[in-house]
C-alpha positions in Angstrom: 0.0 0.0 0.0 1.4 3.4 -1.2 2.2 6.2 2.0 1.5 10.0 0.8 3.2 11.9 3.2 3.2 16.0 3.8 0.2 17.6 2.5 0.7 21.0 0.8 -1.6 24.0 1.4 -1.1 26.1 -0.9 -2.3 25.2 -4.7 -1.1 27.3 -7.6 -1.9 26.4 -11.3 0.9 25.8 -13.0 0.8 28.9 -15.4 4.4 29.9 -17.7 5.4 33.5 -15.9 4.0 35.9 -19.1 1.6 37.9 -20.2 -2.3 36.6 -20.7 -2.7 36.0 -24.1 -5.2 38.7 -25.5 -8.0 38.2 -26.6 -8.2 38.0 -30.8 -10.7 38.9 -33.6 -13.2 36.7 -33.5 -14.3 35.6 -37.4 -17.6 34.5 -37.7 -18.5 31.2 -39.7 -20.9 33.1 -42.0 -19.1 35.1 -43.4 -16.9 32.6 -45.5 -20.5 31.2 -46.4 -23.2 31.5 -48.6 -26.7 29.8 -47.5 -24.9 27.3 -45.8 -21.7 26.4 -48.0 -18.6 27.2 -47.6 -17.7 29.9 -50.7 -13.7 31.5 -51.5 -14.0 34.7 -53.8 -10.8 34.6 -55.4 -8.5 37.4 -55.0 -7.6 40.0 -58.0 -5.0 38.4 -60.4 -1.2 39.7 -59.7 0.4 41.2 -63.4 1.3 38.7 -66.3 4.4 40.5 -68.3 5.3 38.9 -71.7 9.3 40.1 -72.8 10.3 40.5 -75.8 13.6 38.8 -76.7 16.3 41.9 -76.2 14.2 42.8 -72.9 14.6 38.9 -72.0 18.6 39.1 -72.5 19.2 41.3 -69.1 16.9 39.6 -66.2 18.0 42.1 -63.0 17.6 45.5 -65.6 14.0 44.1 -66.9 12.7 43.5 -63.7 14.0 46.9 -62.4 12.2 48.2 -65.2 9.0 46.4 -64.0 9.7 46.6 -60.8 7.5 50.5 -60.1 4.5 48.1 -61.5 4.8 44.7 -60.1 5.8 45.4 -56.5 2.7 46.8 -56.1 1.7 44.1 -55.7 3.9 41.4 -53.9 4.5 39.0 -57.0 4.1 39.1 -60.7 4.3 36.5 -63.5 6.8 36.8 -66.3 6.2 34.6 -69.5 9.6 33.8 -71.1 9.7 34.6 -75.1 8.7 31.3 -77.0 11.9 30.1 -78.1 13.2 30.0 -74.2 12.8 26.5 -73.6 15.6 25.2 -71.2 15.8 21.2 -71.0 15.4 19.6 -68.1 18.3 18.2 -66.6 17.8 16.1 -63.2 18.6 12.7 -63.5 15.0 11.2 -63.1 16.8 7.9 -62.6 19.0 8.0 -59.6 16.4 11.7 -57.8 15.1 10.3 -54.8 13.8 12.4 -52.0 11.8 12.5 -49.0 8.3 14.6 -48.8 7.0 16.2 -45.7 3.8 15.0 -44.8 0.8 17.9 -44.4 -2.4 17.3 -42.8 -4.0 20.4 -44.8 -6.8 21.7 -42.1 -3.7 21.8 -39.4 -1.8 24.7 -41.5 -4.8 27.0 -41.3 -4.2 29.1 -38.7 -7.9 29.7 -37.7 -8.4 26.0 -37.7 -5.6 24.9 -35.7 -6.8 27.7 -33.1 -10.4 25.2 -33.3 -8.7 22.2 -33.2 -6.4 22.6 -30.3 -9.4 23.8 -28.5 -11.3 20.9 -28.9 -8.4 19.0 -28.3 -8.8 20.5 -24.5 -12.6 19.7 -24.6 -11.7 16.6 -25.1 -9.2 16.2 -22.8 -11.3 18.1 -20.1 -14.2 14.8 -20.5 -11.7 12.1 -20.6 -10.5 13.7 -17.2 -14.2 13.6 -16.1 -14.2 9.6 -17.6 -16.8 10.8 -20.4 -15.6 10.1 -24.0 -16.5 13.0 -26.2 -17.6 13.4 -30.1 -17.6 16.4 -32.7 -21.3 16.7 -32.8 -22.9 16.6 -36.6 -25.5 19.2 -37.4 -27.1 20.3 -41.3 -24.6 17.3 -42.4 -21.3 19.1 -41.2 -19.9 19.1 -38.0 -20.6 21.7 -35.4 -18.0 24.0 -35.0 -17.8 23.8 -31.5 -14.7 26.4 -30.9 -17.1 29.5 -32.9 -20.1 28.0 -30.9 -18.1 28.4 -27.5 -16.9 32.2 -28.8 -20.4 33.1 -30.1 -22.3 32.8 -26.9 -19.5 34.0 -25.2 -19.5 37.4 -27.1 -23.6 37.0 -26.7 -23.1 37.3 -22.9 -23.0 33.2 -21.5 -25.1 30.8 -22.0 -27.6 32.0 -19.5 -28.2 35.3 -20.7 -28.9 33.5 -24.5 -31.1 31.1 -22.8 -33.2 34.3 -21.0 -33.2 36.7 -24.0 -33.5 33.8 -26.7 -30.8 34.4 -28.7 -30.2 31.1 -29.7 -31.4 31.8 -33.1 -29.3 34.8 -33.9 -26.1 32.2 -32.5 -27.4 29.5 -35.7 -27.6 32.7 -38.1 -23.6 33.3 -36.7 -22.8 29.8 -37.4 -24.1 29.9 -41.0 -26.6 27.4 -40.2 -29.7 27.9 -43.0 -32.3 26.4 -40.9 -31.9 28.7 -37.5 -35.2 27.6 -35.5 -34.4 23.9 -35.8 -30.8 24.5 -35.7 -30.9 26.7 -32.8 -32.4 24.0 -30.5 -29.7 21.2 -31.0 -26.9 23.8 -30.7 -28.2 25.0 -27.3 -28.1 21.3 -26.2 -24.8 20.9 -27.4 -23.7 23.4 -25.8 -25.6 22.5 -22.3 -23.9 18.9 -22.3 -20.1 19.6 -23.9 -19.5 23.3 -23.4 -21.3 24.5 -20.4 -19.2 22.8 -17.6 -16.4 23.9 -19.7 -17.2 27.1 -19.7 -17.9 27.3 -16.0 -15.1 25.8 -15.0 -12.8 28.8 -16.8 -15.5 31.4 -15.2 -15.3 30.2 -11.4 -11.3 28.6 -11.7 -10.0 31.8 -10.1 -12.3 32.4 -7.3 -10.9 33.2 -4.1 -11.8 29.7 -2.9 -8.7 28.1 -4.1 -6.2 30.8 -3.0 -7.6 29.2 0.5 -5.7 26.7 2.4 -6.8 23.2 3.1 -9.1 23.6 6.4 -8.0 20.8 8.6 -9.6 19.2 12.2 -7.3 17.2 14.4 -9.1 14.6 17.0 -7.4 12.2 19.3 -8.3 8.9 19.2 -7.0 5.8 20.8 -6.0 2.8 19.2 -7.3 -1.0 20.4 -5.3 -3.7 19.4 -9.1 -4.6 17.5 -8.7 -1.6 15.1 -12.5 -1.4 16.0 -12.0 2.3 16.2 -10.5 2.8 13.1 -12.8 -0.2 11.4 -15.3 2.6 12.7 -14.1 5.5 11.0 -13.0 3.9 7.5 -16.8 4.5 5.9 -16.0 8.3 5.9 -13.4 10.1 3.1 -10.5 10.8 6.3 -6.8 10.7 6.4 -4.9 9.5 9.1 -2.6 12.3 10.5 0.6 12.3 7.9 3.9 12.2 9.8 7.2 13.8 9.2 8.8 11.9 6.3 12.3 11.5 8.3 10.1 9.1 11.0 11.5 5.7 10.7 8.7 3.9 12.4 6.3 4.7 9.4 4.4 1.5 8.6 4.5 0.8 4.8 2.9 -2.4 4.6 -0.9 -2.7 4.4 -2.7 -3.0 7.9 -4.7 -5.9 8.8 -8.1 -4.2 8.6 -10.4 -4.4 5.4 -8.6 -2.9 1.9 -11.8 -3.4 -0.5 -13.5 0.0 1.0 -9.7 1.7 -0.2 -9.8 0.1 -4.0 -10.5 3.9 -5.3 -8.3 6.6 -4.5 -10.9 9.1 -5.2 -13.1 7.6 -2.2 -11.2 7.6 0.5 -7.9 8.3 0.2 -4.3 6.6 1.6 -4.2 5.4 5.2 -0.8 5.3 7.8 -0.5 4.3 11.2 2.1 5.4 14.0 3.5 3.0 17.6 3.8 5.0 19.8 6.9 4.8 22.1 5.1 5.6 25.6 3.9 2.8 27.7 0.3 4.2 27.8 -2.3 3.3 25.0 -1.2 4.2 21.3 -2.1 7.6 20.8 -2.7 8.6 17.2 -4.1 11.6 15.2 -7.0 11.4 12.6 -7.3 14.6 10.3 -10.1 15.3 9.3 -10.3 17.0 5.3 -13.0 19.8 5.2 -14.4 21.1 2.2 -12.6 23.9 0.3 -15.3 25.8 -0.9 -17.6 25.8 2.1 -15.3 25.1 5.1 -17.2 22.5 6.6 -16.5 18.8 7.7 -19.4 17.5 7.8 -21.5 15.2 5.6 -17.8 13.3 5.1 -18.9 11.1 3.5 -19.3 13.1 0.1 -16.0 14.3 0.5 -13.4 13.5 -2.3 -9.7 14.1 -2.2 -8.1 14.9 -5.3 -5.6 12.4 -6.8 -3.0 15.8 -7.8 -3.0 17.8 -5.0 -4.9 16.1 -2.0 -6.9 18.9 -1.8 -11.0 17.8 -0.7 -14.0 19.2 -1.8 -17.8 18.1 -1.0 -19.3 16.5 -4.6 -22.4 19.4 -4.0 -19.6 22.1 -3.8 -17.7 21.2 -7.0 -18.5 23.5 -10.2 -20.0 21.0 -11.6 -21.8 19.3 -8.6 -21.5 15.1 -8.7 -24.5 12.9 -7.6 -22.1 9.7 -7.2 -18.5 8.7 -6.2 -16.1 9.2 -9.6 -14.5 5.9 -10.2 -10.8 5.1 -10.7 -8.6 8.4 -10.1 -10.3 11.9 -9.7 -9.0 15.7 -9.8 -10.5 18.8 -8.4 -11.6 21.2 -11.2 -8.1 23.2 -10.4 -5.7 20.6 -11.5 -8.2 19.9 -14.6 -7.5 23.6 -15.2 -3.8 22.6 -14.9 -4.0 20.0 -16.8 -5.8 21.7 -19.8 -3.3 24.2 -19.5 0.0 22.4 -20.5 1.5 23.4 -23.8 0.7 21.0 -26.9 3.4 20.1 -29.0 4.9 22.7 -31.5 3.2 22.2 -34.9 5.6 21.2 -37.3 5.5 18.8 -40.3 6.9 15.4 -40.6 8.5 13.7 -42.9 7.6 10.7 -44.6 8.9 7.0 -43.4 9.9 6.4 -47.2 11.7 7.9 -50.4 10.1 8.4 -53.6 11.6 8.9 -57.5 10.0 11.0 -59.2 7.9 8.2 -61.0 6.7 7.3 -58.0 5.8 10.3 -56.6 4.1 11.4 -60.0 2.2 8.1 -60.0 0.7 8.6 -56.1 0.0 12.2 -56.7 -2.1 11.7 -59.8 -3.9 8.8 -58.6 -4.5 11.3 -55.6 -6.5 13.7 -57.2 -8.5 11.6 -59.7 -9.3 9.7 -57.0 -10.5 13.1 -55.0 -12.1 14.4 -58.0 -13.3 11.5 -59.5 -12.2 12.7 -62.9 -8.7 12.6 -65.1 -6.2 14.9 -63.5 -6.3 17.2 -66.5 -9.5 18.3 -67.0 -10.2 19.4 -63.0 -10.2 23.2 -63.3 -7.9 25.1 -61.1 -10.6 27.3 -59.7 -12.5 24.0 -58.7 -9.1 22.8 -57.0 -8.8 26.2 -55.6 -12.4 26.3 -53.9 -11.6 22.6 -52.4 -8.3 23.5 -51.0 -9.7 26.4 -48.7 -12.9 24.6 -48.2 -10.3 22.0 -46.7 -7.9 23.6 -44.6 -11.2 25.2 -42.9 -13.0 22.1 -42.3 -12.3 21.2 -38.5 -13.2 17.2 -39.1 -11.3 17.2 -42.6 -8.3 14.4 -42.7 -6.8 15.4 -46.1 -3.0 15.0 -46.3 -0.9 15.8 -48.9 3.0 15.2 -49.4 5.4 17.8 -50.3 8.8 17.5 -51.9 9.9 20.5 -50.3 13.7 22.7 -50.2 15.3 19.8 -52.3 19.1 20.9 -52.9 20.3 21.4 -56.1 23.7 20.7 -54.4 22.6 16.9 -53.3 20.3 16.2 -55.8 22.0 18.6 -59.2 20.0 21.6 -60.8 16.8 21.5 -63.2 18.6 23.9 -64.8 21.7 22.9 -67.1 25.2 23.8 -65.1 28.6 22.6 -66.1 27.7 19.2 -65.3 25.7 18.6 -67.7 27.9 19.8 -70.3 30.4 17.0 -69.1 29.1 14.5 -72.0 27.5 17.3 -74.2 30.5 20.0 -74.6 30.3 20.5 -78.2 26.5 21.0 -78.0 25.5 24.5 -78.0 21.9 24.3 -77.5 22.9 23.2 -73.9 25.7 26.1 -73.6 24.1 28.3 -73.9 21.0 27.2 -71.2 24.5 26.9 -69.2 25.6 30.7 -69.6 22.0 31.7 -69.6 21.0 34.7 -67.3 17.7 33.5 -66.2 19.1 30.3 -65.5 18.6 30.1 -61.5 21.9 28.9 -61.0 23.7 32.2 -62.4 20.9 35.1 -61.8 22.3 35.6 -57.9 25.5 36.3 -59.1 25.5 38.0 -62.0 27.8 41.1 -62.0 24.9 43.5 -60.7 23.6 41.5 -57.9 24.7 42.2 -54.3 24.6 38.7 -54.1 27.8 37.7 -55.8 29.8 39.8 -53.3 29.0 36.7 -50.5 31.7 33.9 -50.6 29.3 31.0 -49.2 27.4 29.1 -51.2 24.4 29.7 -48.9 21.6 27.1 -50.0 18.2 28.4 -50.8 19.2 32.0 -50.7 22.6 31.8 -53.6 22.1 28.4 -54.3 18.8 27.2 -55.8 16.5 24.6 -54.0 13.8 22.5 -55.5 10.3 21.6 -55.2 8.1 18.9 -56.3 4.7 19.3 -55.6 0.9 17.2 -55.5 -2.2 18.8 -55.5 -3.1 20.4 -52.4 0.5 20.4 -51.1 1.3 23.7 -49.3 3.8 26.6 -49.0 3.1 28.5 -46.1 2.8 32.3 -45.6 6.5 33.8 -45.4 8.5 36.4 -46.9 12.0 35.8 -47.9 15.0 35.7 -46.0 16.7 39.7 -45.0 13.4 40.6 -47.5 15.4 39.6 -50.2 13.9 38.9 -53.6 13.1 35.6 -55.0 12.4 33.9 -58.5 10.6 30.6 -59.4 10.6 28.9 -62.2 8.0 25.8 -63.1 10.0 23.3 -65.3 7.1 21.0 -66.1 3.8 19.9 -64.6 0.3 21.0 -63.3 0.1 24.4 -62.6 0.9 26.4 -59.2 -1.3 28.6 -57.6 0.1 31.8 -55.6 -1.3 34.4 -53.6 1.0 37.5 -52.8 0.9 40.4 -50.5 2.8 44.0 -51.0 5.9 44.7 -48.8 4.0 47.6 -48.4 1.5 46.0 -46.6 3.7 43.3 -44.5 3.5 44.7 -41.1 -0.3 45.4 -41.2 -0.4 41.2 -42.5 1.6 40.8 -39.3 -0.7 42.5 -36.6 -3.9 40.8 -38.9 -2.3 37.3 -38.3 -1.7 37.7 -34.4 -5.4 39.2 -34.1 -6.9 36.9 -36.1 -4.9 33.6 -34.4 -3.4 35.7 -31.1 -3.3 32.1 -29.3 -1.0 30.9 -31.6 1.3 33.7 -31.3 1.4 33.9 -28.1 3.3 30.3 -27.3 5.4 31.1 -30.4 5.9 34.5 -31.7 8.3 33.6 -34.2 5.4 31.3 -35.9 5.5 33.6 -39.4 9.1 32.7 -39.7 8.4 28.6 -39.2 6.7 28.3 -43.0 3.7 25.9 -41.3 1.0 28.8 -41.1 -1.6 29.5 -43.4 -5.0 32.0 -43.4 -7.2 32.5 -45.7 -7.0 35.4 -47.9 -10.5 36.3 -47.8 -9.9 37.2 -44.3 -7.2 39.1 -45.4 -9.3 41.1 -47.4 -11.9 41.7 -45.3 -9.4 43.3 -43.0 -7.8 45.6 -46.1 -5.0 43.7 -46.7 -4.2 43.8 -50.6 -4.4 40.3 -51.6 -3.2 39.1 -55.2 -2.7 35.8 -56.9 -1.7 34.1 -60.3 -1.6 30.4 -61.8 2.2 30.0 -62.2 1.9 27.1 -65.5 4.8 25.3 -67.0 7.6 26.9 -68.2 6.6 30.7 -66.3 8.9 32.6 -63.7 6.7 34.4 -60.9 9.1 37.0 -58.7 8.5 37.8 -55.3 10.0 41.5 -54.6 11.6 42.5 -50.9 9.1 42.2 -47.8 6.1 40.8 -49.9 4.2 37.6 -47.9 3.2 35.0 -50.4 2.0 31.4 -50.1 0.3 28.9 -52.0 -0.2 25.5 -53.1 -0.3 22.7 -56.0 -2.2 22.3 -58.4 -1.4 18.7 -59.2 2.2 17.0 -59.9 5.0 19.4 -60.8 8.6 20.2 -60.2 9.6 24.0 -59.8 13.1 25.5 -58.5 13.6 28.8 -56.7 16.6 30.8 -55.5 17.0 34.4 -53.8 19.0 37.5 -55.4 19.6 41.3 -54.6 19.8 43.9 -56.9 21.3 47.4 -55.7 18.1 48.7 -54.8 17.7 46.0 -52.0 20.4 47.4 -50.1 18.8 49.8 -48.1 15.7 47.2 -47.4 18.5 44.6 -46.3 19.6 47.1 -43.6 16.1 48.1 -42.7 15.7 44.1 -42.4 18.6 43.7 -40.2 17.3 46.3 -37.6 14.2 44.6 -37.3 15.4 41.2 -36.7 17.1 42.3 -33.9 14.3 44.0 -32.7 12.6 40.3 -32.3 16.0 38.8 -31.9 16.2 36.9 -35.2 19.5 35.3 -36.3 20.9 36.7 -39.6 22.0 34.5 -42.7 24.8 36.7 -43.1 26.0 40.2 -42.1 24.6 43.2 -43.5 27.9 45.3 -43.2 30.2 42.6 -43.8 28.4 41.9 -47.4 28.6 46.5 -48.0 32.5 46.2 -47.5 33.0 43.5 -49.5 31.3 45.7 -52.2 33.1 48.8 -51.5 36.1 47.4 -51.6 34.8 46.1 -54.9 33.2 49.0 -56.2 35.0 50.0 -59.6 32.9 47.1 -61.3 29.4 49.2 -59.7 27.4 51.5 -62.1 27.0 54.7 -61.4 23.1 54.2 -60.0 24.6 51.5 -58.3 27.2 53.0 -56.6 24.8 56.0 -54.9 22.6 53.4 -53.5 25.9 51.5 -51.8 26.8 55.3 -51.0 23.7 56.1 -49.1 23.7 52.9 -47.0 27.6 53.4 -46.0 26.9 56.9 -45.0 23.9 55.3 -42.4 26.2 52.7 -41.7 28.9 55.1 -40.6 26.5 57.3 -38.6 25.2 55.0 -36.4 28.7 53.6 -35.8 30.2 57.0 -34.9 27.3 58.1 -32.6 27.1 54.6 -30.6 30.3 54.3 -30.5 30.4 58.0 -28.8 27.5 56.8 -26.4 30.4 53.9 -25.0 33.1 56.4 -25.2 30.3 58.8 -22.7 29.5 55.9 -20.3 32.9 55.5 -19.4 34.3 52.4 -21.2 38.2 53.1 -22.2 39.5 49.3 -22.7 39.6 48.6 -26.6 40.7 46.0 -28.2 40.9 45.0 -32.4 39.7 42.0 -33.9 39.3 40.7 -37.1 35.2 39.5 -36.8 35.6 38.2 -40.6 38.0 35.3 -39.1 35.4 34.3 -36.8 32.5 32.0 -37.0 29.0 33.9 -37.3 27.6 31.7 -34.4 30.6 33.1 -31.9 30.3 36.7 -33.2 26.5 37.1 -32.4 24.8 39.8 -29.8 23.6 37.9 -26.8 20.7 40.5 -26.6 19.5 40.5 -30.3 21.5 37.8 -32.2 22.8 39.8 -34.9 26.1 39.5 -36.4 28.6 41.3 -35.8 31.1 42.6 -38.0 32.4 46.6 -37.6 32.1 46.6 -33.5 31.3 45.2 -30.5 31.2 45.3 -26.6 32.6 42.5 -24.0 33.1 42.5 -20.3 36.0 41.1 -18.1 34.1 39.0 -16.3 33.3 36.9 -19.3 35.1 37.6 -22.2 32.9 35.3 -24.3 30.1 37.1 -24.2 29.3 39.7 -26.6 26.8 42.4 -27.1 26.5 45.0 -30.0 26.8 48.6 -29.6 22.7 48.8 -29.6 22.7 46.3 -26.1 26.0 47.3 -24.7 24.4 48.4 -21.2 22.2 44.7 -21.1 26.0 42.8 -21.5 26.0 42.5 -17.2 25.7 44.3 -14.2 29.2 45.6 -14.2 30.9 49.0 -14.6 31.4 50.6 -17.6 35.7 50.2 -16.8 35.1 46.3 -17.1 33.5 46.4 -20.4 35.8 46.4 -23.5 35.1 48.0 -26.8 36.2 45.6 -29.4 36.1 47.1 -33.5 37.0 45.9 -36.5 37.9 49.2 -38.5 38.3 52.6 -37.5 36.0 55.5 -38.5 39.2 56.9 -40.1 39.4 54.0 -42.3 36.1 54.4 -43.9 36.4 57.8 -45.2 38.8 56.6 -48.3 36.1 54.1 -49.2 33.5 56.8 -48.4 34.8 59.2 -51.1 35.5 56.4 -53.6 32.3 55.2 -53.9 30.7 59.0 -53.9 32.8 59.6 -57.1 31.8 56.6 -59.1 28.5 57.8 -58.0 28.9 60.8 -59.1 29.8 59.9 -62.8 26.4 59.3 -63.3 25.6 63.4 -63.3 28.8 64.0 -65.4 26.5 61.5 -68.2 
């Protein structure tokens, strides 16, 4: 027989030590229906532009010269001329790779807010030993998480119930008949909800900050047990001693165990010898009721399995007529319970590999399966209606696999590169698809991108990645790394359907995805930058966020410009390849990037300053237009280093100290406050020399004085003037034209 020992007093629910997480815009169901049915308006289509063959030749000058158009908004579509065709050059043989498996309604970021909360309904009756089911109502199931909200918002369930607003709750819910409808959801909402929604309401009263009420009475123990025989038909515990006691009886005592088979019902039982030579004295507490303070009527007392604290079954929240069987917890550690973190959403990937025959074989039989028609002749906007219709349905189990940021560097290029010259080097048709500037391999670092000033080969951002897709597969709302831009090309399949938002408009898509899914945000507020969040666009535009999209077909490039959201999915199978590149007109974004990820203390892909002196010390090959834009960003680059610098110089730090940040690893020359890399400066302290901070966070480092702290720099304001004035004059040329 187990021994509990000390009883606490105090109960706290375990809670994480932050902020309450506010309370979002609610969306009602209606309004993404029409009598009854779910309905997606499509969003305006993004601009189609059609080169002609000279404007095709220069890639970075054509989209500059599109670029006042197009970035209007977020992406555009760019039809090659008709004699572009590259050939396709992965080895379809030996390409094997490994999807991620997505459950499509789990993306959505208003459905997983549903779904985790009837995960906790669900939870909440399996702790009560009830099973629960999604109930089904007008042959879809009820929406239980929009029900909860809706008669929240209407002022409880009581206050429907009394001004009988049960109808306008049906007409919230999209429900076409409302009387009949109205009825069931009330009684739904009486048997799953209510208790649920009681229990949040009272968790907090001032009856658990209480401690446990406890009555101590003296009883003497017969070598019969009769006494305690007596006492074992009421919910007691036998006075706990101090754990240290060695003469604590662990085995079971001889009197009856079959009224002890349920913890719930009476509790744990321990007896003490006493070492007088009178009778055995012993102490029998008993538990009184939290709520009402009273001891009596014992016999409807239960003790809680969690946190031994006892309650009469009339006082609970939920009041109980008969003794819970097996294991029971007050309505506090339920609340506890309810309230541990799920899992972080993520997607997983498949337990096998696929070629690409494979693959194209499971996806295909996919879809005609799903649309009970030949893969070609479903129309994209049918696919497109489905898809959203999908991702919102709460009891939907659609999955769809993803060949997703497939490196060209494992897996070779769509494109044609040097390799696959090595068997074709007198062929010029594939030369020149080699030396080609739209070719994804060479647009990052052709002589005019900022790009081709970074060393690494950094994957996915210099170096292209690939994608094969199925329909319904998914990319998640994101915009690209440091806000660069980003080009995709479709080499061959069913088409790919995008939706794009403005730069423009990127922080307003921000505070709409945190109000809209604040819940989400709250237990991770990096979730835009994870790629496994979707919302609906529709939403979007309700809530004035410009929303455009575009069917991306074989053989078209769509370009994403700096700061623009976009996501989308697949049509059916196809294989596309993207990669990232800069222009000179990204610079200044790139800085503006770099200061807000370390507002929200993002990690960089590379440094900002460290790529603008590579340039300038490269900048006879700029153009003139060039050349002033890498002017104006040196000349803010130089300002904030002279007057931060100044601010270290005023708070009394005089140790300094060169280094060469270059030589170093990014992940040892990062701020401990904000993350970002750092390249010109930087601030240590004695007392832990290891630790860095930039000149932003210098104060945050530690608690010591400003004559421990170090200022550590890579070049001297001195030394930027030459590189200053160089750069000005190449600028400059451009007025002497």
């Amino acid at each position: 027989m187990s021994v509990k020992r000390e009883i606490k007093c105090e109960l706290e629910i375990d809670e994480p030590n932050q902020k309450e997480c506010p309370e979002g815009k609610f969306i009602d169901p209606v309004s993404l229906m029409e009598n009854g049915k779910f309905i997606f308006n499509a969003p305006p289509e993004a601009p189609v532009f059609e080169p002609t063959a000279e404007e095709f030749k220069d890639p970075l000058k054509y989209i500059s010269k599109i670029r006042s158009v197009a970035q209007k908004y977020g992406i555009c579509k760019i039809r090659p001329p008709s004699n572009w065709n590259p050939p396709f050059c992965v080895d379809v043989d030996k390409f094997k790779f490994t999807p991620i498996i997505q459950k499509l309604n789990e993306q959505d970021a208003i459905t997983r807010v549903k779904l985790n909360f009837l995960e906790k309904i669900a939870k909440y009756w399996h702790l009560q030993g009830i099973s629960f089911k999604i109930p089904v109502l007008e042959q879809r199931a009820v929406d239980l998480y929009s029900l909860y909200k809706i008669v929240e918002f209407e002022g409880g369930f009581d206050e429907v119930c009394s001004k009988k607003k049960w109808e306008k709750v049906a007409s919230r819910m999209g429900y076409v008949c409302k009387k009949s409808s109205s009825t069931v959801l009330k009684s739904h909402y009486k048997k799953w909800l209510n208790p649920f929604s009681l229990l949040h309401a009272t968790i907090k009263d001032e009856i658990y900050n209480k401690p446990i009420a406890k009555k101590r009475k003296v009883l003497n123990i017969k070598e019969n047990n009769s006494c305690v025989s007596n006492m074992t038909t009421k919910k007691i515990k036998l006075n706990p001693d101090d754990d240290n006691d060695s003469n604590d009886y662990t085995k079971d005592p001889p009197y009856p165990m079959d009224r002890f088979s349920s913890k719930c019902k009476t509790g744990h039982l321990k007896s003490k010898k006493s070492t007088r030579s009178k009778p055995a004295v012993n102490y029998i507490e008993k538990y009184c009721c939290q709520k009402c303070g009273r001891d009596k009527s014992e016999k409807t007392i239960l003790i809680c399995d969690e946190c031994d604290s006892s309650f009469h079954m009339q006082c609970l929240i939920i009041p109980l007529t008969t003794v819970p069987k097996g294991t029971w917890r007050c309505d506090k550690c339920v609340i506890n319970e309810l309230n541990k973190p799920s899992d972080a959403f993520g997607f997983q990937p498949a337990q096998r590999q696929y070629t690409l025959q494979q693959f194209g074989e499971m996806a295909d039989k996919f879809k005609s399966k799903y649309f009970n028609m030949p893969v070609h002749l479903v129309p994209t906007d049918k696919v497109e209606q489905e898809y959203w219709k999908i991702v919102s349905s709460i009891d939907s189990t659609v999955k769809a696999k993803y060949g997703a940021d497939i490196h060209t560097m494992d897996h070779g290029s769509g494109f044609p590169t040097g390799l696959a010259l090595s068997g074709n080097k007198d062929n010029t048709f594939y030369k020149s698809y080699v030396e080609d500037h739209w070719n994804l391999n060479n647009l990052p670092i052709l002589k005019d991108s900022v790009f081709s000033f970074i060393n690494a080969d950094l994957s996915g951002i210099k170096v292209p990645w690939m994608y094969v897709g199925m329909c319904f597969s998914t990319f998640c709302w994101h915009n690209e790394d440091h806000w660069s831009y980003s080009i995709n090309y479709s080499h061959w399949g069913e088409p790919k359907t995008w939706y794009g938002i403005p730069g423009a408009s990127a922080e307003a898509f921000e505070e709409v995805m945190k109000d809209t899914a604040p819940e989400l945000f709250h237990s991770e507020p990096d979730l835009l930058h994870q790629l496994v969040t979707i919302l609906n666009p529709n939403i979007l535009m309700k809530a004035n966020i410009p929303v455009y999209r575009t069917d991306q077909n074989a053989g078209e490039f769509v370009v994403i410009f700096p700061r623009s959201y976009h996501a989308g999915f697949n049509q059916g199978f196809n294989f596309a390849e993207s990669v990232n590149f800069a222009p000179a007109d990204w610079i200044s974004i790139g800085r503006e990037c770099v200061n807000y990820y370390s507002s929200i203390k993002r990690i960089c892909v590379f440094s900002h300053d460290e790529l603008l002196f590579k340039i300038l010390k490269s900048c006879d090959d700029l153009t003139p237009k060039a050349a002033a834009l890498v002017y104006a960003d040196f000349k803010e680059m130089i300002k904030f280093e002279w007057v931060h610098r100044k601010a270290l110089l005023d708070w009394g730090v005089t140790e300094v100290d060169f280094v060469k940040f270059e030589h170093q690893e990014d992940d040892l020359r990062q701020c401990m406050i904000c993350n970002t890399t750092l390249f010109l400066s930087a601030v240590s302290c004695m007392c832990d020399q290891k630790r860095l901070a930039c000149l932003r966070h210098f104060k945050q480092l530690c608690d010591c004085p400003a004559q421990m702290h170090v200022f550590k720099y890579g070049y001297t304001i001195d030394e930027f003037q030459p590189l200053l004035r160089k750069v000005k004059a190449i600028a400059e040329t451009a007025h002497d034209d």
